[in-house]
C-alpha positions in Angstrom: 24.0 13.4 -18.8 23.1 14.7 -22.0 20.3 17.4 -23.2 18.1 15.9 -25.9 15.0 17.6 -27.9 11.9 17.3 -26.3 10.4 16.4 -29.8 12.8 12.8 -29.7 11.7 12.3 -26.2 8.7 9.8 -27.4 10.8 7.6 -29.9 13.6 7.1 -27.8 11.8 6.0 -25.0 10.0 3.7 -26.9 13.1 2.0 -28.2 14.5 2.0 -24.4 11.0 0.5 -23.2 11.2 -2.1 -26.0 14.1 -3.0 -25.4 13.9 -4.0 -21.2 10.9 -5.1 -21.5 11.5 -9.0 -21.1 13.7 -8.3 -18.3 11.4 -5.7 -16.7 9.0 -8.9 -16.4 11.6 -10.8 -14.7 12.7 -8.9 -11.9 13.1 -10.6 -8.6 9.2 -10.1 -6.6 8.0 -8.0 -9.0 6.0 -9.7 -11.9 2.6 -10.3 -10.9 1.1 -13.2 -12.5 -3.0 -13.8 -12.8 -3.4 -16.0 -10.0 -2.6 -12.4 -8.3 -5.9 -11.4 -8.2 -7.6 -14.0 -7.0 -10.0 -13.1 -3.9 -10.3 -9.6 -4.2 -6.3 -9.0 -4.2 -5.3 -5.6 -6.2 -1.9 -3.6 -6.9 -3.9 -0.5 -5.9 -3.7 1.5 -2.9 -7.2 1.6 -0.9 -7.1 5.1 -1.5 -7.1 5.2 -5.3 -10.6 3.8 -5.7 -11.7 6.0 -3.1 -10.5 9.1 -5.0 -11.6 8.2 -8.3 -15.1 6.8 -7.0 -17.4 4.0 -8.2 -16.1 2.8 -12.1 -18.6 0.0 -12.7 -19.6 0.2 -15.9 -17.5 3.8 -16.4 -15.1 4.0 -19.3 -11.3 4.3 -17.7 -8.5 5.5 -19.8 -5.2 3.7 -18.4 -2.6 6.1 -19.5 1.2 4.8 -19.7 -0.1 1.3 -18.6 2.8 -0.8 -19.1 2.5 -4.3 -18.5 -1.1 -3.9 -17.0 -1.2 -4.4 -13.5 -3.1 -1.5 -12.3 -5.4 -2.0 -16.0 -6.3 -5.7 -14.2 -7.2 -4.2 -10.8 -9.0 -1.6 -12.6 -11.1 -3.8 -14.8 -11.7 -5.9 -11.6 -13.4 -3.2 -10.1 -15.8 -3.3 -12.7 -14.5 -0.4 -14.8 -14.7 -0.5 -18.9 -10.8 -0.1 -19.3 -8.7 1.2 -22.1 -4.9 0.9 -22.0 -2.5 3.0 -23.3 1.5 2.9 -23.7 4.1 3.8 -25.9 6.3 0.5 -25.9 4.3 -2.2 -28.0 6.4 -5.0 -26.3 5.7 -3.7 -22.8 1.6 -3.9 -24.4 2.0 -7.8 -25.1 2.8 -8.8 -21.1 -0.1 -6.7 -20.6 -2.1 -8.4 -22.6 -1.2 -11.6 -22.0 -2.0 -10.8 -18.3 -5.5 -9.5 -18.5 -6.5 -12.5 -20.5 -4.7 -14.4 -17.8 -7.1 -12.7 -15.1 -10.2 -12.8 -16.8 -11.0 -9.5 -17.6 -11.6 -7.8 -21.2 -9.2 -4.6 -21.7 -8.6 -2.9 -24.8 -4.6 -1.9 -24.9 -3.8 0.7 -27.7 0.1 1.4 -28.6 -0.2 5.6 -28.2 2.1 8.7 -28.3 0.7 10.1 -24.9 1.1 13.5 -26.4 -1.4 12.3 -29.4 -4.1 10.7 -27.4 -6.2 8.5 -30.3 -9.4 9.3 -29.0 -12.2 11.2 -29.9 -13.2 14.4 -27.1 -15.1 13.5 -23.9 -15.0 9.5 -24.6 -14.0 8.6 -20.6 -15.8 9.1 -18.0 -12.3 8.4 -15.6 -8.5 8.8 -16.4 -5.9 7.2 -14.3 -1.9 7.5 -14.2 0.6 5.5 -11.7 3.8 4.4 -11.0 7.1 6.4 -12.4 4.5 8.7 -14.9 5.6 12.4 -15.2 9.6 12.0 -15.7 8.8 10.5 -19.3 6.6 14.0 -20.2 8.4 15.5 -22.7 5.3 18.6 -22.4 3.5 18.8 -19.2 1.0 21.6 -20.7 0.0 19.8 -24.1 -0.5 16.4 -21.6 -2.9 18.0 -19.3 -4.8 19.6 -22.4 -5.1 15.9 -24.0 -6.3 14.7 -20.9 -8.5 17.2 -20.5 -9.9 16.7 -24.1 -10.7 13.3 -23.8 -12.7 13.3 -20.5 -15.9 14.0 -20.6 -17.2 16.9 -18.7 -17.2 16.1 -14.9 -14.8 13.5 -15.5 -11.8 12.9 -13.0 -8.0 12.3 -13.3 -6.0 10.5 -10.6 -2.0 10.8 -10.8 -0.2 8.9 -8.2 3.6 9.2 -9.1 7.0 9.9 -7.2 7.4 12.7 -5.8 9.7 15.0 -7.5 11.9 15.6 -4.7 12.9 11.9 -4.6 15.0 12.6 -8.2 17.0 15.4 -6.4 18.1 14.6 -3.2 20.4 11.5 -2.2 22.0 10.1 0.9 25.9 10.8 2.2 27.6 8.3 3.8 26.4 9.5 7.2 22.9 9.2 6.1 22.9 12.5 5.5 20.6 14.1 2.5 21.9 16.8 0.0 21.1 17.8 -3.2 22.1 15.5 -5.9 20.2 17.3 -8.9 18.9 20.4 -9.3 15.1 21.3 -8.6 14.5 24.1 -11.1 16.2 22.6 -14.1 13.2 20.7 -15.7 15.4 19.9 -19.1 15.3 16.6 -20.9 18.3 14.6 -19.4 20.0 11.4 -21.6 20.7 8.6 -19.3 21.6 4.7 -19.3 21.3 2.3 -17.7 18.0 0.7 -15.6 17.6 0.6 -11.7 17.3 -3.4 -11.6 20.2 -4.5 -13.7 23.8 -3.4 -13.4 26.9 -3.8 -15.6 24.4 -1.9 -18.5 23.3 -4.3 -20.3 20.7 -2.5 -22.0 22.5 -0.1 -24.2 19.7 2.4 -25.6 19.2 5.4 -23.7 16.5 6.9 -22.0 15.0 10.3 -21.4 14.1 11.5 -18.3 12.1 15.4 -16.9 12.0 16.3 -13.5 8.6 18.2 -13.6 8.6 21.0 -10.4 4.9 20.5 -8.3 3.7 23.7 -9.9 4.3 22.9 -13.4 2.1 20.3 -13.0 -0.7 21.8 -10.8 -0.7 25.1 -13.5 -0.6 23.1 -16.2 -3.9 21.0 -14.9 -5.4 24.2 -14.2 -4.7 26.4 -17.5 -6.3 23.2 -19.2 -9.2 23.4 -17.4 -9.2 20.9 -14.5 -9.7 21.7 -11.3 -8.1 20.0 -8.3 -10.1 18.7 -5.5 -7.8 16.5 -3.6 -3.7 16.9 -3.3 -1.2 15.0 -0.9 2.4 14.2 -0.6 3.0 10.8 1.2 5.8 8.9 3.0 5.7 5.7 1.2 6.9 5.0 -2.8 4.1 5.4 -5.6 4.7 1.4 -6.5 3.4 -1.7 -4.9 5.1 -4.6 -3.4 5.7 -6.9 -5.9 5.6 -4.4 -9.0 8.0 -1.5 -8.7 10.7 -1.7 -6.3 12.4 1.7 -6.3 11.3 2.6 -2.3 14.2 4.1 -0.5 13.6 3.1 3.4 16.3 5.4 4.9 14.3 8.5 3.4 11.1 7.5 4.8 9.8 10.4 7.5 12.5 12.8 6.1 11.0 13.6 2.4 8.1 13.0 0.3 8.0 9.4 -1.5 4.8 9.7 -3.4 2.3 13.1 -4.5 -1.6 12.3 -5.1 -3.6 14.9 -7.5 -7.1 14.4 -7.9 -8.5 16.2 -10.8 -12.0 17.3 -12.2 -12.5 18.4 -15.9 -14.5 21.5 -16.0 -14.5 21.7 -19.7 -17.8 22.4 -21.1 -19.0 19.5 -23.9 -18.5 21.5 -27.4 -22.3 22.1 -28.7 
């Protein structure tokens, strides 16, 4: 793997999102069409809505949306939804699927590190599914974030655990550490989970963020955090990611939960 400057981060993983996102769409049980939501169904856990609380009529910033699933169960909920991504191409399946379902979302092409909003204009902020390996700056994240919820407002990221990038399995199912932990530099990879032989040639950029870079980056931007938990199962649905890895299950962490609150006072 190669190091890469965090600065080239965004633009190359655009290009890499660009470029898979047709395929992305077609991966075997995992493009959810609109007929998906019909009676109630949602891709989010039960717990998600719990955490973040009631969104009727609440303005929801979407961050690194993709292809919209989550943005649809949002915005079936009753939330005033905003989605944000940096791949444009990966913005048109979402799109396409929350006309589809019915539901009125406004999908932005963003630089998550330039968040084009104006301070305190959400009243919730969401992130899920594979989010914090594509931060090229944890610190200058959590202080958009921050900025743009209004004071009061709450921040739910439910991603893979970090400890799922490090270890792997020996022969004898036996873990050990693949990767290191502590070294949280911008790694240039190919390739994509789904597809073998490679045949998507533009690299991608990936960050192993540690727990406490996250949490003290939250915090120094003024968020506090009220709920935090580390679960057995993968951070994806059935049907939309795919990446669980059964054999780990009871020995490490799949998934980490972080509830946040923004404690920022609104600017006189």
């Amino acid at each position: 793997m190669k190091t890469i400057p965090r600065k080239r981060i965004a633009a190359i993983n655009r290009s890499a999102w660009n470029e898979v996102a047709a395929d992305w769409e077609k991966r075997v049980n995992t493009s959810i069409k609109p007929s998906y939501w019909k009676n109630g169904r949602t891709t989010l856990y039960p717990f998600e809505p719990k955490l973040l609380g009631p969104v009727r009529g609440r303005s929801l910033l979407h961050l690194m949306c993709g292809a919209g699933e989550d943005s649809v169960s949002w915005a079936k909920l009753g939330a005033r939804v905003t989605g944000i991504d940096g791949a444009e191409k990966r913005l048109e399946f979402a799109g396409k699927r929350a006309e589809g379902s019915g539901v009125p979302i406004k999908f932005i092409r963003a630089d998550t590190m330039r968040l084009p909003f104006k301070p305190s204009s959400f009243d919730r902020a969401f992130a899920g599914r594979g989010i914090t390996c594509w931060i090229p700056d944890m610190g200058r994240w959590a202080r958009e974030i921050a900025r743009i919820l209004r004071p009061g407002g709450k921040f739910l990221l439910v991603d893979g655990h970090p400890l799922t990038g490090i270890f792997d399995l020996e022969k004898n199912r036996r873990l050990f550490a693949h990767y290191d932990y502590f070294m949280n530099r911008p790694e240039k990879m190919g390739g994509w989970w789904f597809k073998t032989g490679n045949p998507h040639p533009r690299e991608k950029v990936e960050v192993t963020w540690r727990i406490c870079d996250i949490i003290n980056s939250f915090q120094a931007a003024g968020m506090a955090l009220e709920f935090m938990d580390e679960l057995p199962m993968n951070p994806g649905k059935k049907g939309v990611a795919g990446y669980d890895r059964p054999l780990w299950k009871g020995r490490i962490p799949h998934s980490i939960v972080l509830l946040w609150k923004n404690l920022r006072k609104r600017k006189p």
